[in-house]
C-alpha positions in Angstrom: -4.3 8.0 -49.5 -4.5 9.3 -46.4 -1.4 9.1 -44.3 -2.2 7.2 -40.2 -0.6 6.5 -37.4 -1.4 3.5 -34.9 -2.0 5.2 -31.5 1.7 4.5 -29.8 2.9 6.1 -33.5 1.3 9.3 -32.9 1.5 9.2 -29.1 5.4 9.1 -29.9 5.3 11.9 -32.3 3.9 14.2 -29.5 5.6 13.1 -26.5 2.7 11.6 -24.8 2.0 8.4 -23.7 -0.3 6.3 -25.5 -2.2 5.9 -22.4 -2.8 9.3 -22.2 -4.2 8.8 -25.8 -6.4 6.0 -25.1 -8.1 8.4 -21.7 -8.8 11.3 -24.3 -10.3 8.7 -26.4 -12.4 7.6 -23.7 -14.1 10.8 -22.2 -14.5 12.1 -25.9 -11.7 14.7 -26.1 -9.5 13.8 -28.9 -10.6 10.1 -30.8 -9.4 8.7 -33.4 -10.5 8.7 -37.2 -10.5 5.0 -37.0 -11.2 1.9 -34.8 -10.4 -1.7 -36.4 -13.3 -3.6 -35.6 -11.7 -7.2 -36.0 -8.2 -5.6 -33.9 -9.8 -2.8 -31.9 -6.5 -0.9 -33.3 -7.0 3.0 -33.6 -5.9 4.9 -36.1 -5.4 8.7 -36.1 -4.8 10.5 -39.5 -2.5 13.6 -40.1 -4.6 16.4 -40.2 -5.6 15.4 -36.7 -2.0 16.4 -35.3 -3.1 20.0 -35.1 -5.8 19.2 -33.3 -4.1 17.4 -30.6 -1.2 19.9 -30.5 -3.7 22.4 -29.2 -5.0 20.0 -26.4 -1.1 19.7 -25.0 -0.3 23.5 -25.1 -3.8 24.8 -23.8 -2.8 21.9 -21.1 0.6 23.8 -20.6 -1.2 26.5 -20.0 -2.7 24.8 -16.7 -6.3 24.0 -18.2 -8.2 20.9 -17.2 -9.3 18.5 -19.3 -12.9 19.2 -19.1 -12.3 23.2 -19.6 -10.1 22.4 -22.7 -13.1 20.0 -23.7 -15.3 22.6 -23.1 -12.9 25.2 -25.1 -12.9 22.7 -28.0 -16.9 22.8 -28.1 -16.9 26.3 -28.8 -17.3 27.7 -32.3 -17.5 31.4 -31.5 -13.8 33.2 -31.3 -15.1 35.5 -28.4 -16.6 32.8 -26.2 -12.5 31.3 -26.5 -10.8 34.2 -26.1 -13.5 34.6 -22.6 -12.3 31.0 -21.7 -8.7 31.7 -21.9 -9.2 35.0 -20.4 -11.1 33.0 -17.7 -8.2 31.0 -17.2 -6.1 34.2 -17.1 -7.5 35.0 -13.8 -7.4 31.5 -13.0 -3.4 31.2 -13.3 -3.2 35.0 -11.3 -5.1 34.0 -8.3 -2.5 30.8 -8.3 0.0 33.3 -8.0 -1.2 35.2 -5.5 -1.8 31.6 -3.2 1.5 30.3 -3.9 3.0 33.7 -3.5 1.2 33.8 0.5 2.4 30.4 1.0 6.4 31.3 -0.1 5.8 34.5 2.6 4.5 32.2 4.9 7.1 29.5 5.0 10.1 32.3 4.2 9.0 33.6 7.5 8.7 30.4 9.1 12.0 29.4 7.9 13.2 32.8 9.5 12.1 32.1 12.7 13.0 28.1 13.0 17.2 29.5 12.4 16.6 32.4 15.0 14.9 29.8 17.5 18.4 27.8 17.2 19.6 30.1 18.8 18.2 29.9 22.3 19.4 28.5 25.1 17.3 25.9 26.8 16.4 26.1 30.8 17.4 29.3 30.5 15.4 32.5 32.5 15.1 36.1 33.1 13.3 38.9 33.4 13.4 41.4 29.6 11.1 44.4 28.5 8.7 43.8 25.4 7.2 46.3 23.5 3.5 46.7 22.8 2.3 43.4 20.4 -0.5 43.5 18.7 -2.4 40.7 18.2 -5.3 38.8 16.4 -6.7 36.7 19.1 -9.7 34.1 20.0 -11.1 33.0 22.9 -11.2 29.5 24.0 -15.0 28.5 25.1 -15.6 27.1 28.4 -14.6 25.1 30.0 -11.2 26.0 28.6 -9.1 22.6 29.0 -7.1 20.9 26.1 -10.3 20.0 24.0 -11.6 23.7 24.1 -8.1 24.9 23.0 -7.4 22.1 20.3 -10.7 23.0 18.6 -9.9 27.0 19.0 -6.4 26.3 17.7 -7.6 24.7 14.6 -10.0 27.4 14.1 -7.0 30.0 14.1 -5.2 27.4 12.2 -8.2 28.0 9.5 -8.0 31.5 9.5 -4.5 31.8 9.4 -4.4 30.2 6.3 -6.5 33.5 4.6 -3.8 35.9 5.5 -0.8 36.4 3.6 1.4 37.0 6.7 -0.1 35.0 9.6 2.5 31.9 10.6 0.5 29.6 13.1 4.3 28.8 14.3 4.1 32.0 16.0 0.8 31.1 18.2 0.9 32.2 21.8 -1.8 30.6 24.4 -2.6 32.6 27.5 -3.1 30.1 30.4 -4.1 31.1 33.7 -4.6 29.0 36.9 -8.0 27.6 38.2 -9.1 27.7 41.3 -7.9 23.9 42.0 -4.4 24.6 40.7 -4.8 23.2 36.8 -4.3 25.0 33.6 -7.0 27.2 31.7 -6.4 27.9 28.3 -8.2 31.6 28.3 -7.0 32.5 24.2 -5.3 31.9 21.4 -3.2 34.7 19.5 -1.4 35.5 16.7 1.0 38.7 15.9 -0.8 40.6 13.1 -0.8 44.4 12.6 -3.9 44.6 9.7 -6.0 42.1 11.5 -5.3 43.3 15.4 -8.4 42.9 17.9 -6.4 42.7 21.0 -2.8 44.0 22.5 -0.2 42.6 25.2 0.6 46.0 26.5 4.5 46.7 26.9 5.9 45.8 30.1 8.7 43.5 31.7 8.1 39.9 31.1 9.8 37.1 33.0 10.6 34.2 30.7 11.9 30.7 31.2 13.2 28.7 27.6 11.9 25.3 28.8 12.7 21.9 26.7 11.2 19.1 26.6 7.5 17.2 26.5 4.2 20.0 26.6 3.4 17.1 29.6 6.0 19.0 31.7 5.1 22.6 30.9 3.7 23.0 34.3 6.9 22.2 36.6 8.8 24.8 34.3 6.0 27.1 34.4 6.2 27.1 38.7 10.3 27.5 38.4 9.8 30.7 36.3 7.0 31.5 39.1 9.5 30.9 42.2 12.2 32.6 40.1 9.8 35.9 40.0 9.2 35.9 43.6 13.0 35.0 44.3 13.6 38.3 42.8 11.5 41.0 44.3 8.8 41.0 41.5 5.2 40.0 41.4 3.0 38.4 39.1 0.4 41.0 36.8 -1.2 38.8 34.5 -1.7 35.0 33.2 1.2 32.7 31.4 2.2 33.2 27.4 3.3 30.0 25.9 4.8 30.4 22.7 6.3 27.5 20.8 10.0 27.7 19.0 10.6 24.6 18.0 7.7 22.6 17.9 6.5 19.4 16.5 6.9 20.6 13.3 10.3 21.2 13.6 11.5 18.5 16.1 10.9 14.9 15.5 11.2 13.7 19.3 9.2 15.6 21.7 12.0 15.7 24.2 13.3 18.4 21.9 10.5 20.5 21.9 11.1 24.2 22.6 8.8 26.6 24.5 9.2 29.7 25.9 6.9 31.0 28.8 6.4 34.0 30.0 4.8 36.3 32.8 4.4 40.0 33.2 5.7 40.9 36.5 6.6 44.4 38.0 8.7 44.9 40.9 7.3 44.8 44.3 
C-alpha cells in the first residue's frame, strides 16, 4: 500500500506552507498523485518527497519558479547542468549589483558623517585642486524644469557606475541677464568617466542652511563677501548639496555649500 500524505501533512514535513503547495499545484510544478473527487482533498505519495525536495533547494539556490519548471522539463543531464550553469552567471552578476550598491551607499554613508561636521553660515575663501568631472549640460532654456529633467538623467546614469554617488552632484548656475538663476550643468566627480574639469584655483564658499527657496540671498552674501575682500568673481556658482533631502527630514535643515572662483584683484 502506498504510504500518503494530505497536503498540510507533507507541507509540514518540508517546511512549507500548504499554500505554497496548493500554488505549485496550480501552475503545474509539483501536483499531487491524488485529488478526492467527492472532498477535493489532495493526496501526495512518498516517492514524491524527492521530487519536491529538489524544487526547495534549486529555489535556495535563487531560481524562479518557471526556470525550476523549465529545469524539471528537461530530460537531458547537459541541457541541466547549462541551466544551472545559466543561473551561475545569474547569481555572479547579483553580486556584482549588490556589490556597486554597498560601494555606493559606504561612500554615501562616508560623506553624510563628514558633512556633520560643517559649520552652517559659515564663509571663506580655500584652494581646491583640479576635479575632474563627468558632466551634462542642461538644455535651454535652463530653469528648474531643464535641470530636474538633466538631473534625473545623471540620476540614470549614475546608477551604471560602480562609484558614482548622485549625493555628490554639483550644479553650475550662472546669472541671466535679468538677474535669475541659469542652471548651465550638472556634474559628478568621476576619474574613469571624466569629460570635463574645474581647473584648481581659490574658491570662495559660503555653508548656507536652510530651504533651496533661499539659495539666492546666500549666494549674494558670498558675492558681497568676495568683493568685501579684494577679490573678483572668475566664473559661475557651484552648488553642491551635504545634507540634502535625503538626509534631512525638514527642509530648514538642508545643507548646501556654494562656491565661486575668485582671484584677487
Amino acid at each position: 500500500m502506498k504510504i500518503r500524505f494530505r497536503a498540510g501533512e507533507m507541507a509540514k514535513m518540508h517546511h512549507i506552507s500548504k499554500q505554497t503547495l496548493i500554488y505549485y499545484d496550480k501552475i503545474g510544478l509539483f501536483r499531487p498523485m491524488e485529488v478526492d473527487s467527492a472532498t477535493g482533498y489532495r493526496y501526495y505519495h512518498l516517492d514524491q518527497c524527492e521530487d519536491l525536495d529538489i524544487i526547495i533547494f534549486l529555489k535556495s539556490l535563487g531560481m524562479k519558479l518557471k526556470e525550476i519548471k523549465a529545469y524539471r522539463n528537461q530530460t537531458s543531464i547537459r541541457d541541466r547542468i547549462g541551466l544551472l550553469e545559466s543561473q551561475g552567471r545569474n547569481i555572479k552578476k547579483k553580486l556584482e549589483q549588490i556589490h556597486r550598491v554597498r560601494r555606493r551607499l559606504d561612500t554615501m554613508v562616508s560623506s553624510l558623517k563628514a558633512n556633520l561636521a560643517v559649520t552652517p553660515y559659515e564663509k571663506g575663501i580655500k584652494w581646491m585642486p583640479k576635479r575632474p568631472l563627468f558632466s551634462m549640460e542642461v538644455p535651454a532654456p535652463g530653469d528648474l524644469y531643464a535641470m530636474e529633467l538633466c538631473f534625473k538623467e545623471m540620476f540614470r546614469s549614475a546608477r551604471e557606475d560602480s562609484y558614482a554617488n548622485i549625493h555628490d552632484l554639483i550644479v553650475v548656475v550662472e546669472m541671466g541677464p535679468d538677474g535669475t538663476e541659469v542652471f548651465k550643468k550638472v556634474t559628478l566627480p568621476s576619474d574613469d568617466r571624466a569629460n570635463d574639469l574645474f581647473e584648481d584655483g581659490y574658491f570662495a564658499y559660503f555653508f548656507h542652511k536652510g530651504p533651496y527657496e533661499e539659495l539666492a540671498a546666500s549666494q549674494a552674501e558670498l558675492e558681497n563677501f568676495i568683493r568685501a575682500s579684494g577679490h573678483c568673481i572668475t566664473g559661475p556658482a557651484l552648488v553642491r548639496p551635504l545634507l540634502s533631502k535625503l538626509a534631512v527630514s525638514d527642509e530648514k535643515d538642508v545643507l548646501v555649500e556654494i562656491q565661486i572662483p575668485v582671484e584677487k584683484t
